[in-house]
matplotlib code that plots the C-alpha trace (Angstrom):
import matplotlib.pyplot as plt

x = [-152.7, -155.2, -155.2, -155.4, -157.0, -157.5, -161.3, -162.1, -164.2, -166.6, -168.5, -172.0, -174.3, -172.9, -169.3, -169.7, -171.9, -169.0, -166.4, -168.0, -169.1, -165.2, -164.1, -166.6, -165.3, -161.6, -159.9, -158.0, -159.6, -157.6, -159.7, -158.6, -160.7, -160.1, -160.6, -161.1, -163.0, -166.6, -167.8, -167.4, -166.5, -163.0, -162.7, -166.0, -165.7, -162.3, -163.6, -166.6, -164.4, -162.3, -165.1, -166.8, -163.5, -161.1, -157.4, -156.2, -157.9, -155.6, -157.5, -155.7, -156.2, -155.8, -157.4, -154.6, -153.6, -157.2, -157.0, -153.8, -153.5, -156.5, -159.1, -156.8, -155.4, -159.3, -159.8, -156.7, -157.8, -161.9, -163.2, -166.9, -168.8, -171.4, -171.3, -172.7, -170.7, -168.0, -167.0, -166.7, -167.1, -165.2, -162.1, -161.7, -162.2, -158.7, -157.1, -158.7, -157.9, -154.2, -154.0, -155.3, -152.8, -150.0, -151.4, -151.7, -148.1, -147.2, -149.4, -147.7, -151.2, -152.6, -156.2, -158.4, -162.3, -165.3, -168.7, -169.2, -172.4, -172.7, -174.8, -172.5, -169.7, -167.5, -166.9, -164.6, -163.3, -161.6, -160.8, -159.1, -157.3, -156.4, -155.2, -153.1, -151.2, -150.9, -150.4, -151.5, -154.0, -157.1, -160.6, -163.0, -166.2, -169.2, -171.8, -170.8, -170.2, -172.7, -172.8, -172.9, -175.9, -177.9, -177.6, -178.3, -181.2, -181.2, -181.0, -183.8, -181.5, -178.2, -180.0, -180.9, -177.5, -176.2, -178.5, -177.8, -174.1, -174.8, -173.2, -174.6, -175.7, -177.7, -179.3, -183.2, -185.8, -187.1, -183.7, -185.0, -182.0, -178.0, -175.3, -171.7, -170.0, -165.9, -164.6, -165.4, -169.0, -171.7, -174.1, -177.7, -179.4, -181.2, -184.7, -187.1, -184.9, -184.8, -187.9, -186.6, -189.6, -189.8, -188.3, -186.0, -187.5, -185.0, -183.8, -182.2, -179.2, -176.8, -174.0, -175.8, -178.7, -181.3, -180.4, -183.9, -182.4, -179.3, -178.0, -179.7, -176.1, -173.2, -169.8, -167.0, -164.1, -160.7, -159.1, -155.2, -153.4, -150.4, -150.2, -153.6, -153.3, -155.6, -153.0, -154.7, -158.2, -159.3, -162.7, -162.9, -166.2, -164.3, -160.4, -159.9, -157.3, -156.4, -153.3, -152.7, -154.3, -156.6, -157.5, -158.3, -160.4, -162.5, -163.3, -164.4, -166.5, -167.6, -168.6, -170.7, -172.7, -173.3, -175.0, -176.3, -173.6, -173.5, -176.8, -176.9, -179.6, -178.7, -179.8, -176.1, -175.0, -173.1, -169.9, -171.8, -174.7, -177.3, -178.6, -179.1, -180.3, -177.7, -178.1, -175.4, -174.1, -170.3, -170.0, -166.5, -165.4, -168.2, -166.4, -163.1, -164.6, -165.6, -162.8, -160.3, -162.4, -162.6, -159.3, -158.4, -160.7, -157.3, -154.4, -155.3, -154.0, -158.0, -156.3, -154.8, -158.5, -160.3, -158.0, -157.9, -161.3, -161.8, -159.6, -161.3, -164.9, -162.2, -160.8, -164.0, -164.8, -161.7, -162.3, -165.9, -165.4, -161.6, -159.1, -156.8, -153.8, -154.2, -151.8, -153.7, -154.4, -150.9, -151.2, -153.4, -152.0, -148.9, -150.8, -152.8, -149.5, -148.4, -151.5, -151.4, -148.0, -148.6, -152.0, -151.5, -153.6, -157.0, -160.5, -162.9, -166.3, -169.6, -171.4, -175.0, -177.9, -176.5, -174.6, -171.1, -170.3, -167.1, -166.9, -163.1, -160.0, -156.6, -152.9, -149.6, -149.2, -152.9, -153.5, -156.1, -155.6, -157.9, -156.9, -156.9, -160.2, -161.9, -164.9, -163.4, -160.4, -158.1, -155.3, -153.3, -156.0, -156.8, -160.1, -159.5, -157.4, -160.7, -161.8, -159.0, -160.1, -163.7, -163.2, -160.7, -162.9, -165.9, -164.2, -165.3, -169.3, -169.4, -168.1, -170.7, -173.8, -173.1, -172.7, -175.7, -178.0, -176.7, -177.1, -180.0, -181.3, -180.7, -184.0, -182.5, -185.9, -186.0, -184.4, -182.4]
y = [106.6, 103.6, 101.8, 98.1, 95.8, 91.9, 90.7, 87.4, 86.7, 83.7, 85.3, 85.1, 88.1, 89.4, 89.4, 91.0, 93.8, 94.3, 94.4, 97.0, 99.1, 98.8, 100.1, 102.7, 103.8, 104.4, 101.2, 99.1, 95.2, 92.4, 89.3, 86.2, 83.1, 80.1, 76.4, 74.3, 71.2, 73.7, 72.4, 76.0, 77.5, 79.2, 80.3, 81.7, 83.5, 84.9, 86.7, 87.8, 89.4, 91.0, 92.8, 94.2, 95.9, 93.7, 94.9, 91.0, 87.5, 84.9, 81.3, 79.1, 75.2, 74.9, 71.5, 69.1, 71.3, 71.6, 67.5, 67.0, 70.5, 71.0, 68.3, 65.9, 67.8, 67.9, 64.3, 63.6, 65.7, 64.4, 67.8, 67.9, 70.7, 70.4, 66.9, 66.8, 69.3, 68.5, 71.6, 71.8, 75.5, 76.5, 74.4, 75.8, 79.5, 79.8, 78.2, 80.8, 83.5, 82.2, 82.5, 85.8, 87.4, 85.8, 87.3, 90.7, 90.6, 89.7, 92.5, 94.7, 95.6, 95.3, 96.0, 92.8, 92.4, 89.5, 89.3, 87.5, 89.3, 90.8, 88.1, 85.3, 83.0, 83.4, 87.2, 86.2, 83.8, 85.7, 88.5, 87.0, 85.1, 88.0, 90.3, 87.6, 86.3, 90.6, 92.7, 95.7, 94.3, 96.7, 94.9, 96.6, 94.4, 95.5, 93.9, 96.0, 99.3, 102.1, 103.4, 99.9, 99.0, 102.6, 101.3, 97.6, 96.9, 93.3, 90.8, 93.0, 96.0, 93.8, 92.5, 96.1, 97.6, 94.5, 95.5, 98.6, 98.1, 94.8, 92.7, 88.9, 87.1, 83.6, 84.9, 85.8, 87.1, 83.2, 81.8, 79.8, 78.9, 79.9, 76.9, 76.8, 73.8, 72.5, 69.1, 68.3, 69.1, 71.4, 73.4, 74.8, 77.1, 80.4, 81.0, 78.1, 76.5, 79.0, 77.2, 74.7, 72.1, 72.3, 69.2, 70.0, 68.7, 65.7, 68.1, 70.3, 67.6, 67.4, 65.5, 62.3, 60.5, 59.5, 56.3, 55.3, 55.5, 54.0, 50.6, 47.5, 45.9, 47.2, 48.3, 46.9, 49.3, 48.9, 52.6, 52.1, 54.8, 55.9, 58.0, 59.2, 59.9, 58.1, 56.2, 54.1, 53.1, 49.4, 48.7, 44.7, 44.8, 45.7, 46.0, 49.5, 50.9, 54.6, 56.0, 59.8, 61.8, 63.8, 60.5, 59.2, 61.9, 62.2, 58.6, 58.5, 61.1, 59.4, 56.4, 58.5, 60.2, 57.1, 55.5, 58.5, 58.7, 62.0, 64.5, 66.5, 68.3, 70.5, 74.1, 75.0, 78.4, 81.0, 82.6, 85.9, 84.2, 83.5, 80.0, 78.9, 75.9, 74.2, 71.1, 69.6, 66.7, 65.8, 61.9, 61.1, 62.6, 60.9, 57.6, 59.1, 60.1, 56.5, 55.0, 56.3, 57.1, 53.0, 52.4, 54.5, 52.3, 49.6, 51.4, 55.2, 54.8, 55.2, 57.7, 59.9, 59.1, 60.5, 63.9, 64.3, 64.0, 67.1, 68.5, 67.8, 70.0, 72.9, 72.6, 72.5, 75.6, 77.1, 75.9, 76.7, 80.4, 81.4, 80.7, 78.6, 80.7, 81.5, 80.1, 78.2, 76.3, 75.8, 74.4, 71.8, 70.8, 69.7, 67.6, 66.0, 65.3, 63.6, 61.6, 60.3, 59.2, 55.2, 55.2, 52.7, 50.4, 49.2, 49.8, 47.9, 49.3, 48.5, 51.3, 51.2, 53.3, 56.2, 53.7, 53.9, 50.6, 49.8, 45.8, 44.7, 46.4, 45.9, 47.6, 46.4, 48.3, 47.1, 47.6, 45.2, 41.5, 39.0, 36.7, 39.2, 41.0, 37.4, 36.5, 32.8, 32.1, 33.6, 35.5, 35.8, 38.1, 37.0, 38.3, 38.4, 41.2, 43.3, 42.7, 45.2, 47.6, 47.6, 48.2, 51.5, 53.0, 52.6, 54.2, 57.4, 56.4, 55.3, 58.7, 60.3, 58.1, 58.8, 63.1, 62.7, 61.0, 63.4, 66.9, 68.9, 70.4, 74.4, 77.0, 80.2, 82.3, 80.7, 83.0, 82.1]
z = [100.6, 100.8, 103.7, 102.7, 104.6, 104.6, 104.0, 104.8, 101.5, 101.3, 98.1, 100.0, 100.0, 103.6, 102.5, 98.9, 100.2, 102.5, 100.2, 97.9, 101.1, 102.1, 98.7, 98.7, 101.9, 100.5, 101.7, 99.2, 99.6, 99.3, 99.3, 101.1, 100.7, 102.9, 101.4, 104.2, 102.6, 101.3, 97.7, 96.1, 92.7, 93.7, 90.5, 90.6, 93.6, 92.8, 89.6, 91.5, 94.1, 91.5, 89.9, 92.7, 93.5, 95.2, 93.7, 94.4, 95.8, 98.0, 96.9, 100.0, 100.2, 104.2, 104.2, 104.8, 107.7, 108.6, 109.5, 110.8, 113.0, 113.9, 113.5, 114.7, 118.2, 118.7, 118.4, 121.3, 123.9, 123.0, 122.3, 122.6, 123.4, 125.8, 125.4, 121.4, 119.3, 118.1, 116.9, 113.0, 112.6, 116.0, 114.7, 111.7, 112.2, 114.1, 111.0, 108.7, 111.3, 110.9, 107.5, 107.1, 109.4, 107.3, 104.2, 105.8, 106.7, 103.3, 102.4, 105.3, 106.5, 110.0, 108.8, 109.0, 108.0, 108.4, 107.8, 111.5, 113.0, 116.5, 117.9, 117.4, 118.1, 114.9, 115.8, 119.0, 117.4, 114.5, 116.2, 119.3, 116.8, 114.7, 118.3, 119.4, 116.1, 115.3, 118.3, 116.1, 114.2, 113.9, 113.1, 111.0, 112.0, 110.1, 111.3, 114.8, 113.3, 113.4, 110.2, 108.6, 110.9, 110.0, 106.3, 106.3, 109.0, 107.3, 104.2, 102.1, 102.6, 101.6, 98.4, 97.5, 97.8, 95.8, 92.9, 93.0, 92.3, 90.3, 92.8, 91.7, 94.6, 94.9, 98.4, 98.2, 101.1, 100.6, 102.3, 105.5, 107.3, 107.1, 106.3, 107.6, 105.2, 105.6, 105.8, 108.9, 109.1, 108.0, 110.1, 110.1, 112.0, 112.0, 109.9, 110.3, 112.8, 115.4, 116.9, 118.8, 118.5, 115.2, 113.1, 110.6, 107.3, 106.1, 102.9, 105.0, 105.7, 102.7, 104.2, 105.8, 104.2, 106.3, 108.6, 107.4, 103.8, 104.9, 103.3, 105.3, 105.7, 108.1, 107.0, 109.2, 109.7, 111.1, 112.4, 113.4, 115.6, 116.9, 119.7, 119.5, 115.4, 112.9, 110.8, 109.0, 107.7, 106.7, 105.1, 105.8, 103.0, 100.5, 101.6, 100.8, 103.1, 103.7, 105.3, 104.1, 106.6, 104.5, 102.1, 105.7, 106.6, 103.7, 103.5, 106.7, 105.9, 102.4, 105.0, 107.3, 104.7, 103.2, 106.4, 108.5, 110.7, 112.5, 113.2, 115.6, 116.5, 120.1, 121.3, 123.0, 124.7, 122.8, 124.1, 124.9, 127.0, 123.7, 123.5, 120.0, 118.4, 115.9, 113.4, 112.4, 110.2, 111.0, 109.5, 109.9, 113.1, 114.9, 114.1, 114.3, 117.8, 118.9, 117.6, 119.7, 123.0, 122.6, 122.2, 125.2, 127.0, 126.7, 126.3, 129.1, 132.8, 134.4, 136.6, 133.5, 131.5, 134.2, 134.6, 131.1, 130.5, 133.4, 131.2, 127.8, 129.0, 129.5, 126.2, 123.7, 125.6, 125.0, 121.4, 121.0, 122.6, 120.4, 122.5, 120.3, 120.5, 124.2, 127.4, 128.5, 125.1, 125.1, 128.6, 127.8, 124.5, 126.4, 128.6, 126.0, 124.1, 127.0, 127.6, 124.3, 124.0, 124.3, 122.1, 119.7, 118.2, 116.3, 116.9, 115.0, 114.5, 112.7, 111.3, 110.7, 110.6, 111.8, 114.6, 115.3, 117.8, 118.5, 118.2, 119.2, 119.7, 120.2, 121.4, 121.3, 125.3, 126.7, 129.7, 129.9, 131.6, 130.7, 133.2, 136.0, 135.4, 134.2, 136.5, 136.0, 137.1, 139.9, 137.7, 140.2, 141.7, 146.1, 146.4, 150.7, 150.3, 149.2, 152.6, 154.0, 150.6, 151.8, 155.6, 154.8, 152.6, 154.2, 157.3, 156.0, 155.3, 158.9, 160.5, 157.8, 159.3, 162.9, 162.1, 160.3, 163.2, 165.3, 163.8, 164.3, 161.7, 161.8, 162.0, 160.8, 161.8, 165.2, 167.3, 171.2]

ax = plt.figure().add_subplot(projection="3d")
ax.plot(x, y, z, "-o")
ax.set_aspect("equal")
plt.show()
């Protein structure tokens, strides 16, 4: 009997070679293809899939739960990696992942498959996804198997087998750099953009235009939350308003693109110790981004905004590296629930040229008084009890002065 396993299909050349070298080996292929927001021919791809040998294609929209599970939990505990990513591809792969292992039970399979290569990030991040949703899940990775790597050295030999068994793929030897594309960004790296000096030329960006090219007139936005959840967009140009989540999403998105909101162009550090140089164009969640890192500005206790931001450089790693369905994602996901329990209200921002500034903003629960913090009047604020303030904190900086006139500094290769 066939074993039947779960391939994670995207139609590309990697993926189609290895579902024809999966059926060649004996395995029944079941193709599972994951909409999450890429401009793709499902159709397309799920005829091609069927007649290279897949017995049956799973076409799943994931996109609205893309935003509101995913994209969104990112956005309330301000997940950025290394300080610039904002982790497109890393957020989505765990949804896929997801997916897949609730096909293969349908199937009653615990075979899964991807076209992830050894060298990078995706690899961990399906597989710890598949091992902890399926405790008996048993991963047939390609690109890290032995006989698949004594057959296919590199593209050439992947467009050669393809030939041969008159597999139809778009990929030539010409191809300078590989894509990653859902709705929350698209990546480029790899080819001509392994050197990290070099400039990538502007047509490699599909999702932004230029901010050179960008319209000479700002576009005034009003974002509304509730406890740390977009709610609702306003465009004041124009008065269009969104509210559905994923209408929300993509509009903010539409808005990016249109004024160059969003490059990125960063070498980072892969999970397994590889720095790699990454391009990437994510226009809407670098307003969403601003938006509500401005409106915690008003409405965050400074002393919960400062823990929670330690916090948030744990979590993009977490992210970034495939530890969504871990313990202590879990862990963390409480206390960002917590800490965004009271954030409500409206950021308004001007985009422009590739800016996002946030311009005025607004909650019913602010934490802000004007009269209190103004420079012009008292507020109810007497400025002689700083004096105490000062003198006890700077009881410390004293004590520090004096050890430091009187220590001697230490000669290790002096001996007694």
């Amino acid at each position: 009997m066939q074993n039947k396993v779960i391939l994670a299909y995207s139609g590309g050349l990697d993926t189609s070679v290895i579902l024809k070298w999966l059926v060649n080996k004996g395995y029944e292929v079941i193709c599972y293809v994951a909409n999450v927001g890429q401009q793709e021919d499902f159709a397309a791809i799920e005829q091609k899939a069927l007649k290279t040998g897949a017995s049956r294609v799973y076409i799943e929209d994931l996109q609205r739960e893309f935003v509101t599970d995913y994209i969104f939990a990112a956005l309330r505990g301000n997940a950025i990696y290394e300080g610039r990513y904002l982790l497109g591809t890393s957020l989505a792969r765990p949804l896929i992942a997801k997916r897949q292992v609730e096909i293969a039970q349908t199937e009653k399979t615990h075979y899964y498959a991807h076209g992830s290569t050894g060298k990078g990030n995706d690899q961990v991040r399906f597989e710890f996804a598949y091992y902890a949703l399926d405790s008996d899940a048993i991963v047939i990775s390609p690109w890290k198997d032995p006989e698949f790597l004594s057959e296919f050295k590199g593209r050439s030999d992947l467009i050669k087998y393809a030939e041969k068994y008159k597999i139809p793929v778009k990929a030539s030897l010409s191809k300078s750099y590989s894509e990653d594309e859902n709705l929350m960004h698209i990546s480029h790296e790899a080819g001509i953009l392994e050197d990290p000096f070099f400039r990538p030329p502007e047509n490699v960006f599909s999702h932004t235009v230029s901010p050179k090219e960008a319209p000479d007139s700002e576009t005034i936005l009003e974002i509304e939350f509730k406890d740390g959840y977009p709610a609702r967009v306003t465009n004041l140009n124009n008065d269009i308003v969104k509210e559905d989540p994923l209408e929300l999403f993509s509009y903010l998105n539409q808005i990016g693109s249109q004024n160059g909101v969003g490059r990125v162009d960063m070498v980072e550090n892969r999970f397994i110790g590889i720095k790699s140089r990454g391009v990437y164009e994510t226009p809407g969640a670098t307003i969403l981004w601003s938006a509500h890192r401005d409106l915690e500005g008003i409405a965050m206790d400074k002393e919960v905004m400062h823990l929670r931001d330690m916090l948030s450089v744990k979590f993009a790693e977490l992210i970034y590296n495939g530890f969504w369905f871990s313990p202590e994602m879990d862990f963390l996901m409480c206390a960002f629930e917590k800490s965004q329990e009271k954030i409500d209200g409206t950021v308004t921002v001007s985009i422009y040229k590739g800016n996002v500034t946030p311009i005025g903003r607004r909650s019913p629960i602010s934490l802000y008084n004007q009269a209190l913090s103004s420079m012009d009047i008292e507020g109810g604020y007497n400025a002689t009890d700083s004096l105490g303030f000062i003198n006890i904190n700077a009881i410390r900086l004293k004590a520090h002065k004096i050890v430091l006139k009187k220590k001697q500094p230490y000669n290790w290769r002096q001996k007694d």
